[in-house]
C-alpha positions as CSV (number, residue, x, y, z in Angstrom):
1,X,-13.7,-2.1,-4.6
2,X,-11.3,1.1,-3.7
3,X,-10.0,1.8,-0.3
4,X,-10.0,5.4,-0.1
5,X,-9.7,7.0,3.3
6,X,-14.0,6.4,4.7
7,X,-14.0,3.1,3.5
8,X,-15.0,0.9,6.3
9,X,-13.3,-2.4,5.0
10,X,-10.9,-4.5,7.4
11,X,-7.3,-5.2,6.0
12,X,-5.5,-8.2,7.1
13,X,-1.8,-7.5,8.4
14,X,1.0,-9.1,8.1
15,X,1.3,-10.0,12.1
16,X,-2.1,-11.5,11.9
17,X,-4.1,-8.5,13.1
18,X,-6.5,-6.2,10.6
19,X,-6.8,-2.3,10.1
20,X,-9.6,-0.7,8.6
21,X,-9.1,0.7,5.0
22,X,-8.8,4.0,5.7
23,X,-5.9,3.5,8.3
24,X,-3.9,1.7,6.1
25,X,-4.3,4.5,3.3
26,X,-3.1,7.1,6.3
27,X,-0.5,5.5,7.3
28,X,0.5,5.4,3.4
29,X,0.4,8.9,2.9
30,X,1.9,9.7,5.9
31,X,4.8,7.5,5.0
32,X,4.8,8.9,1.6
33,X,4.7,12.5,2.8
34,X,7.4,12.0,5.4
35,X,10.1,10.6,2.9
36,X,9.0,13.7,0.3
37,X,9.9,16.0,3.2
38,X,13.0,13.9,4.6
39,X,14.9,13.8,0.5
40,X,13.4,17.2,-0.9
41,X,13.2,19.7,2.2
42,X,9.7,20.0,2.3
43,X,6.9,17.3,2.1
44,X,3.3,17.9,0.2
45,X,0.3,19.8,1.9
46,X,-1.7,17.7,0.7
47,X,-1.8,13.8,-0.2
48,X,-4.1,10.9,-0.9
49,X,-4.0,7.0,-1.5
50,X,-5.6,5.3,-4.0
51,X,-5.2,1.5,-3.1
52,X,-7.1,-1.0,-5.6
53,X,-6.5,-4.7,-6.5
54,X,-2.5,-5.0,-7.2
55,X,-2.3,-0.8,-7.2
56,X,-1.8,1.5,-4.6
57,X,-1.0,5.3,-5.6
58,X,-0.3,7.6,-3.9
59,X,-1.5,11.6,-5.3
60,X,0.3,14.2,-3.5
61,X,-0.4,18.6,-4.5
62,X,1.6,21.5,-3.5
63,X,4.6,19.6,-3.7
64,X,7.3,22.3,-4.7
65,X,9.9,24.1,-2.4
66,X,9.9,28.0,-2.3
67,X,12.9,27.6,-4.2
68,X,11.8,25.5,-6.9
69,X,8.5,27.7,-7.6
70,X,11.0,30.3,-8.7
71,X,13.2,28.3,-10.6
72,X,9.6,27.7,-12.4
73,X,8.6,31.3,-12.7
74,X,12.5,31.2,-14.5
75,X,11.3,29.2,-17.1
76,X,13.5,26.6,-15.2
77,X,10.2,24.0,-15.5
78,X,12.7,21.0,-16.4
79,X,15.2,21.5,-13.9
80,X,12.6,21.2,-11.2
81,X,11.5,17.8,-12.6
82,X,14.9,15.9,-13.5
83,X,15.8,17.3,-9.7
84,X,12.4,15.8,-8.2
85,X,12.8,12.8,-10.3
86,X,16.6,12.5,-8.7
87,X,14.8,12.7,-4.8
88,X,12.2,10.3,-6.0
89,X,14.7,7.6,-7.8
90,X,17.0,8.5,-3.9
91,X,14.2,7.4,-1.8
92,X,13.0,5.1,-3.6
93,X,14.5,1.7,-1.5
94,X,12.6,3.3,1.6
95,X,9.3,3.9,-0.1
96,X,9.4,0.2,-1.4
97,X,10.2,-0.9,2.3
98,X,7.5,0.9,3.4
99,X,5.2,0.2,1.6
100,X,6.0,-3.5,2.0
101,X,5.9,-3.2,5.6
102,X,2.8,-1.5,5.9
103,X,0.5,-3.6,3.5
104,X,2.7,-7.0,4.3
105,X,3.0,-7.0,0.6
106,X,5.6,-7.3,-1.8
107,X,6.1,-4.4,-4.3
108,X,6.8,-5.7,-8.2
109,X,6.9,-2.2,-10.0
110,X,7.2,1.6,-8.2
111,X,6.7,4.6,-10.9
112,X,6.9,8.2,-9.8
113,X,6.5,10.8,-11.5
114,X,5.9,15.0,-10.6
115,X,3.6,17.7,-13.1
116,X,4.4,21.5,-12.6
117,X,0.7,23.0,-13.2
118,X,-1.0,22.0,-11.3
119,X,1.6,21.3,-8.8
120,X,1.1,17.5,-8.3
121,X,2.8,14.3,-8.0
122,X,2.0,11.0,-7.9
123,X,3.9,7.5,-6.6
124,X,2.6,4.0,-7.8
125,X,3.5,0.5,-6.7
126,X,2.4,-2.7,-8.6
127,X,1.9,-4.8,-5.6
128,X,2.8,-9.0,-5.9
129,X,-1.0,-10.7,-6.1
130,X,-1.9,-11.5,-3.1
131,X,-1.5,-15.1,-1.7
């Protein structure tokens, strides 16, 4: 079963209390979004997180700065991405931590990765199994 933002399922936390499903997907984005915005100068309009099993992802649109959109119209398409793969491998230690803390979890595996068009990105953590 998913937990997308209406499911209804409790989470158990770390500290012994629960959240419902959608919360803890929020909270993800939000975190996600936040550390975009913090390393890049501007987080994603939009974002969503997939969370399913040992998988959470997180799929975030209209990612790009004013500034990168014109390095793109440049023909500049893969000195955007090495530069948003550089602010995804620099915030990577606080997404893990976050992540971890949020889902009381331990992270094995985080892959990141940005498209031009469409303008999305997406962040994935293999999470430990679960005890």
């Amino acid at each position: 079963m998913g937990l997308h933002s209406g499911d209804r399922e409790r989470i158990p936390l770390s500290d012994g209390g629960t959240t419902s499903a959608g919360a803890l997907n929020s909270a993800l984005s939000n975190l996600i979004v936040r550390l975009v915005g913090e390393y890049s100068g501007r987080g994603p309009v939009r974002a969503r997180t997939y969370y399913e099993g040992d998988l959470l992802c997180v799929v975030l649109q209209d990612t790009l700065t004013r500034g990168e959109r014109s390095l793109v119209k440049s023909g500049e398409d893969s000195l955007v991405l090495r530069t948003r793969r550089a602010y995804q491998s620099a915030m990577r230690d606080d997404a893990i931590a976050g992540v971890e803390e949020l889902t009381g979890r331990k992270v094995l595996a985080f892959m990141s990765d940005n498209h031009i068009e469409p303008d999305v990105a997406v962040e994935c953590f293999v999470m430990a199994p679960e005890a």
